[in-house]
C-alpha positions as CSV (number, residue, x, y, z in Angstrom):
1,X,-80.0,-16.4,-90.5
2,X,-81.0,-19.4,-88.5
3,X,-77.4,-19.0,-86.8
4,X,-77.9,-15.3,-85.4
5,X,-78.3,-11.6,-87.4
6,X,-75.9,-11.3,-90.2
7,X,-74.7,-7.1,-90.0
8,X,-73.6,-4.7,-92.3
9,X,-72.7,-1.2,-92.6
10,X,-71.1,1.5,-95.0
11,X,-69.8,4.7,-95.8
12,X,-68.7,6.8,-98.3
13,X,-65.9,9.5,-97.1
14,X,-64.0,11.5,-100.6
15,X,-63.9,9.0,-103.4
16,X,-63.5,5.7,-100.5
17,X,-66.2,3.4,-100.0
18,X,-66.1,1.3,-96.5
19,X,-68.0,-1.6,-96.2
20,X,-68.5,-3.8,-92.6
21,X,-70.0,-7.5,-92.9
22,X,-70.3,-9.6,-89.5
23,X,-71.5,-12.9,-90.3
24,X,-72.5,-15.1,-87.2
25,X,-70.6,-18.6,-86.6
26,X,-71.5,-21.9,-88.4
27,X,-72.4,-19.5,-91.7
28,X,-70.7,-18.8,-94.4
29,X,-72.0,-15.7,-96.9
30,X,-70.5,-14.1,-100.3
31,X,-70.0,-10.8,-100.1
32,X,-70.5,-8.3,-103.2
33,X,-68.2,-5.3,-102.9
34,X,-69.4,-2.4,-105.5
35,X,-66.3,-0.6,-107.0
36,X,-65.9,1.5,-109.9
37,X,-61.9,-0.5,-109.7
38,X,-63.4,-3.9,-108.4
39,X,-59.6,-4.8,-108.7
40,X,-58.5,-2.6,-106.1
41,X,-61.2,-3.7,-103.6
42,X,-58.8,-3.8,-100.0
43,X,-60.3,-7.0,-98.3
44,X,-59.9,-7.5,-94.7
45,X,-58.5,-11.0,-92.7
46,X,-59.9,-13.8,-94.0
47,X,-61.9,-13.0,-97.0
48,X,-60.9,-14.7,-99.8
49,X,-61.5,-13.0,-103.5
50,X,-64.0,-15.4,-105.8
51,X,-64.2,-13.0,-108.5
52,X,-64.7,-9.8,-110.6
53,X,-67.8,-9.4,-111.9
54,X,-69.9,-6.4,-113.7
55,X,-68.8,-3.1,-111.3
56,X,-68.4,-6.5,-108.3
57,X,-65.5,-7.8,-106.1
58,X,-67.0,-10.8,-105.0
59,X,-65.9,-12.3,-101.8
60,X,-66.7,-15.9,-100.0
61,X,-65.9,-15.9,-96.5
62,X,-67.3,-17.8,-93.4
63,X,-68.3,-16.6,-89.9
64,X,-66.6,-13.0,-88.0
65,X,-66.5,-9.3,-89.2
66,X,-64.5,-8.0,-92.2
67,X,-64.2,-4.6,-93.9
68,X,-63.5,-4.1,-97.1
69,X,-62.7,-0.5,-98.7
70,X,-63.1,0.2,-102.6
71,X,-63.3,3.1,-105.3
72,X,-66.4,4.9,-104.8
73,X,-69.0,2.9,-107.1
């Protein structure tokens, strides 16, 4: 972004899906989690839930890291 690099990473460990998001100050991002259980999506600090959408957790959250876990999509 014009602000700095927005980052993210994942992993898949058994049936868990880890998702890592840093988003640089002065932005603000949503954030798609996939999930097979998009209701049982485990948000990090900060990230507030926008909604539940087709196999989505959606997230809106402004700038610093967050991790979010889910059900293996």
């Amino acid at each position: 972004s014009i602000h700095g690099q927005i980052e993210s990473s994942w992993r898949i460990e058994g049936s868990q899906l880890s998702l890592d998001v840093s988003i640089p100050l002065n932005t603000d991002a949503t954030i798609y989690v996939p999930s097979s259980e998009p209701s049982s999506v485990v948000e990090a600090k900060g990230a507030k839930p926008a909604k539940i959408d087709a196999g989505y957790a959606i997230y809106k959250v402004g700038s610093g890291s967050y991790q979010f876990t889910a059900s293996k999509p």
